[in-house]
C-alpha positions in Angstrom: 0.0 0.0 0.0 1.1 3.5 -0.8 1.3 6.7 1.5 0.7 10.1 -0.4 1.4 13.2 2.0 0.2 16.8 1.3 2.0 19.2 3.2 4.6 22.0 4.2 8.2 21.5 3.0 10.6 24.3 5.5 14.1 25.4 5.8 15.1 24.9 9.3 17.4 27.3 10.6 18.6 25.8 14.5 20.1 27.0 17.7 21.4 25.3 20.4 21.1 27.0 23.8 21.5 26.1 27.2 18.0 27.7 28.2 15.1 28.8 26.2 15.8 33.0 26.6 13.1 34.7 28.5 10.7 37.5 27.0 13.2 40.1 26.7 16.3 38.3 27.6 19.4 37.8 25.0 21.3 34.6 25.1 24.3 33.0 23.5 24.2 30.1 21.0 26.2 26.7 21.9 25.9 25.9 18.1 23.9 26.2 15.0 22.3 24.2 12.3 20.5 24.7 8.9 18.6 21.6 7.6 15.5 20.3 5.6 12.1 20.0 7.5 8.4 21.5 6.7 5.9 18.7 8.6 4.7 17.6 5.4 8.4 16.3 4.1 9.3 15.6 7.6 6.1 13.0 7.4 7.1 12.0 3.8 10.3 11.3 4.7 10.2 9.1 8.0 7.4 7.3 6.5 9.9 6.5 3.7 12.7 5.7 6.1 10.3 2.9 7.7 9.9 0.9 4.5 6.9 3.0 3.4 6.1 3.8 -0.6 5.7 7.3 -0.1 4.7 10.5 -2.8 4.3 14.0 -1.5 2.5 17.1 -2.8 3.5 20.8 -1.8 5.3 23.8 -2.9 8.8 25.0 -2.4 10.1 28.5 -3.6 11.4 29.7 -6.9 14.9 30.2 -5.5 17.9 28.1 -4.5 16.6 27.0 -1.5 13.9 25.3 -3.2 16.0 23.8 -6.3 18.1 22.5 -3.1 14.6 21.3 -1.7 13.8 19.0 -4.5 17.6 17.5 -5.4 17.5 16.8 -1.3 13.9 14.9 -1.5 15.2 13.1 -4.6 18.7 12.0 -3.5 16.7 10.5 -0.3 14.6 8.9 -2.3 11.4 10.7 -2.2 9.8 11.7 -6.2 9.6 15.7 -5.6 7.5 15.4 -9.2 4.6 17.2 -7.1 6.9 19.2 -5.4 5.8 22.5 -6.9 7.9 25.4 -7.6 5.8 29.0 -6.8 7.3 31.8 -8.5 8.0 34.4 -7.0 7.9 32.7 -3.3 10.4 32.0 -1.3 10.8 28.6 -0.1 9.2 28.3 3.4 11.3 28.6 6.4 11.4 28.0 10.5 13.4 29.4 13.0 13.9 27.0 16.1 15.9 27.1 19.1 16.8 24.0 20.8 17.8 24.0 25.2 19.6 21.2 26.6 16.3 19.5 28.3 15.4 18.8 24.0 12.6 21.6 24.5 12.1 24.1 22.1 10.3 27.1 20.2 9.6 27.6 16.6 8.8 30.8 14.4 7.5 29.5 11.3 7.7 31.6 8.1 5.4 30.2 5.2 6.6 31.2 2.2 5.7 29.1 -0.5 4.1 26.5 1.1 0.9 29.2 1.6 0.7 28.8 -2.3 -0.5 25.3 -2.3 -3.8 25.3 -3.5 -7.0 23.3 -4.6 -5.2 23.4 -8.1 -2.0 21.4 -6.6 -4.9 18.7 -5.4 -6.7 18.0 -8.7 -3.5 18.1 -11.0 -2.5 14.8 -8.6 -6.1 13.2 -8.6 -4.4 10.6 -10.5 -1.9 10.0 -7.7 -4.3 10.2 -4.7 -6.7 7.0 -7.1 -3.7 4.8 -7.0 -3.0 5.7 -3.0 -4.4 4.1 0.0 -3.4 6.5 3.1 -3.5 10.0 3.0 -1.4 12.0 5.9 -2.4 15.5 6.1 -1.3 18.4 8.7 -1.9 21.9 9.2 1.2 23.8 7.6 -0.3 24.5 4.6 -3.7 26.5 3.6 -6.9 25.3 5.3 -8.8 25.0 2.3 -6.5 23.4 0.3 -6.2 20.3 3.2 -10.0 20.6 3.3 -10.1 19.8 -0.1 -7.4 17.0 0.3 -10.4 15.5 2.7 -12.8 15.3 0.3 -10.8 14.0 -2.4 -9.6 11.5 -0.3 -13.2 10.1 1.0 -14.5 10.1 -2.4 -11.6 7.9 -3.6 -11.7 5.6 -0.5 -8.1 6.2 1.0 -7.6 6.0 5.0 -7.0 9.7 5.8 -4.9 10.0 9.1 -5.2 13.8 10.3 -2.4 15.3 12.6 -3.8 19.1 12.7 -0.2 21.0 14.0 0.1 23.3 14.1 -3.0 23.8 15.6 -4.8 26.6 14.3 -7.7 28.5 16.0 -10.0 27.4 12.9 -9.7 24.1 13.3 -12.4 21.8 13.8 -12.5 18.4 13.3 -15.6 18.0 12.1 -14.4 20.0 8.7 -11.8 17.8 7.9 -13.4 14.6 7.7 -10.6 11.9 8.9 -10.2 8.9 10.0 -7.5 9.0 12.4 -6.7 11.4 14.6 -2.8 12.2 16.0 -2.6 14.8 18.8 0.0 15.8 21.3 -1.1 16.0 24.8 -1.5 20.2 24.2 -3.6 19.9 21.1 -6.0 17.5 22.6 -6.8 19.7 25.6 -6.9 22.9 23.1 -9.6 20.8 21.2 -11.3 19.1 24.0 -11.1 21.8 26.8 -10.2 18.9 28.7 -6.5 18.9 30.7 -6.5 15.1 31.5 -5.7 13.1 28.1 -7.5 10.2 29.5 -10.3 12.0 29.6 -10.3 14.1 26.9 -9.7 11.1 24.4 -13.4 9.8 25.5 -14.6 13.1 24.3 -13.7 12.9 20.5 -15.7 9.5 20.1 -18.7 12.1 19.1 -16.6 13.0 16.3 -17.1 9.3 14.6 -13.6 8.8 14.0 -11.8 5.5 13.7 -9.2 6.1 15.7 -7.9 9.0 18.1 -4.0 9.0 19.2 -2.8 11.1 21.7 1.4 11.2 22.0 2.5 12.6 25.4 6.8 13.2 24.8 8.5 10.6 26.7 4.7 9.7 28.5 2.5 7.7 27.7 1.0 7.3 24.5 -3.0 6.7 24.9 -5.0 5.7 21.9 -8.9 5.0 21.6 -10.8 3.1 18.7 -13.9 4.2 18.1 -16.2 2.4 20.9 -13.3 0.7 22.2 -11.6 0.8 25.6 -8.7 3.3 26.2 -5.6 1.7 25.8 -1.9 3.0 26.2 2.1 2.8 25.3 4.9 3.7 26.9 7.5 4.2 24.1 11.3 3.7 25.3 12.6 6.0 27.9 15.9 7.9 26.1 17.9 10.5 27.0 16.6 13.5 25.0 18.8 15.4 23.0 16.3 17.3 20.4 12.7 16.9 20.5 12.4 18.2 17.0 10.7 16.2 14.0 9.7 13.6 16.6 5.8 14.2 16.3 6.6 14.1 12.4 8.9 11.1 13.1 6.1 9.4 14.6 3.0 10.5 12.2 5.0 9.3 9.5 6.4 5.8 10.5 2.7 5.2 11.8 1.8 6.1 8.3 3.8 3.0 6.9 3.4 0.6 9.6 -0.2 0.6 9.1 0.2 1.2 4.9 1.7 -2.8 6.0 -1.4 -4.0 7.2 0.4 -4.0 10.9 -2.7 -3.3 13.6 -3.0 0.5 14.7 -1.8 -0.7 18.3 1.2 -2.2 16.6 1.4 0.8 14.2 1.3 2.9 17.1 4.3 0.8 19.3 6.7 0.8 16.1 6.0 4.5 15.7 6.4 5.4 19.6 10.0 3.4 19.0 10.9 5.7 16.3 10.0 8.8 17.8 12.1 8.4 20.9 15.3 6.9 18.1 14.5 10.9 16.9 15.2 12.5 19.9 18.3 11.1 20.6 19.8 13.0 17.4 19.7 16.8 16.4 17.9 18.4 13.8 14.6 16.7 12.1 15.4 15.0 9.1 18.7 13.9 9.7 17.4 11.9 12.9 15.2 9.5 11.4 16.0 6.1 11.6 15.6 3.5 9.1 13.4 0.7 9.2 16.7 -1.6 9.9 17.1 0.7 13.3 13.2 0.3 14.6 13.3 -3.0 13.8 16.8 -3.7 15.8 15.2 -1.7 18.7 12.5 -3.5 18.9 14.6 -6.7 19.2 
């Protein structure tokens, strides 16, 4: 089975601080780092990495950032044929710094990636037919992964949802999905509800197959629809970038169920490869392979 993912591809532009600087406060850089992310490549590519057949749709800019983009994508093995270039755009880009604990903050500049538009969708309607998951997040225009949605359900495909960032807009019943990945912060933004064991309970009005709620190095706790909560405690790691490992982890979930595993064992090989992620800087470059979830799990 094939994965198609519709999404954001970003210039990631790092630093590496001791502490997160207060509002106001200047700080010195322990190091730097410019690398490839966007949640929608980030997704391509770890679902690739995992074994997965993987095609992704978005835009980068008409400069060299963007030509870099797409020989990048193609040299990891990922067809950039509906990889867009926007003229007159510049290729998206994000600003992250990283403190010793892994925590972080991001600053997110669009670019092209706000080009991406209904048009994009129906010039790959050919793709999406001969696709069975669809992975969608929230980087790009709403109406364009609105649209995605649609086209999805008509075509039959399994259409996993992981709205982040989470916008204000957002409501679940809009994007019609069938599974639903949320950190422990977007559930209680969408639920009102601070407890993610209880807040899970609450999306079964939503008719969804399954809801997935990842917690860092907690628990994860996921919920089939009218089933009985159930949870995961990925490995405990040391931490060295938390970065790319919710993309990391919506991705390899992606494949692992694209192999017919079940979503509980979709969800454990996924929780294995998140916390590989985190023990590497930068996104991209600290996915592992299917060879090195595999020889975890062992």
């Amino acid at each position: 089975m094939s994965v198609i993912v519709i999404g954001s591809l970003i210039i990631d532009n790092t630093i590496y601080v001791q502490k997160l600087p207060e509002r106001g406060e200047t700080t010195f850089a322990k190091s730097s780092l410019i690398s490839y992310g966007g949640k929608g490549a980030n997704q391509a590519l770890a679902a690739h990495l995992a074994g997965g057949k993987v095609n992704l749709i978005g835009c980068v800019g008409s400069d060299s950032e963007g030509d870099r983009y797409k020989r990048h994508l193609e040299q990891m093995g990922i067809d950039s044929s509906f990889v867009t270039t926007s003229q007159n755009h510049e290729t998206g880009s994000a600003f992250i710094t990283v403190e010793d604990s892994g925590e972080n903050s991001i600053v997110v500049n669009s670019g092209a990636n706000q080009n991406l538009k209904r048009n994009h969708i129906e010039k790959s309607i050919n793709l999406i037919k001969t696709s069975e998951i669809m992975l969608l997040q929230q980087e790009v225009p709403k109406e364009t992964v609105q649209y995605a949605c649609e086209v999805g359900k008509k075509y039959g495909l399994k259409i996993i949802m992981n709205p982040s960032p989470l916008s204000p807009y957002f409501d679940v019943n809009n994007f019609p999905s069938d599974i639903l990945i949320l950190n422990e912060v977007e559930a209680e933004q969408l639920s009102g509800e601070k407890d993610p064991l209880k807040s899970i309970g609450i999306f079964d009005k939503f008719g969804l197959e399954s809801v997935i709620i990842t917690q860092g190095d907690g628990p994860i706790i996921f919920k089939n629809s009218s089933g009985p909560i159930k949870q995961f405690q990925p490995p405990k790691v040391q931490a060295i970038d938390t970065v790319g490992a919710g993309d990391t982890f919506a991705g390899t979930f992606a494949t692992a169920l694209s192999n017919k595993k079940s979503i509980s064992n979709s969800i454990r090989y996924a929780g294995i490869a998140a916390s590989i992620s985190v023990t590497k800087p930068g996104a991209q470059g600290a996915m592992p392979t299917k060879k090195e979830i595999e020889s975890f799990v062992i």
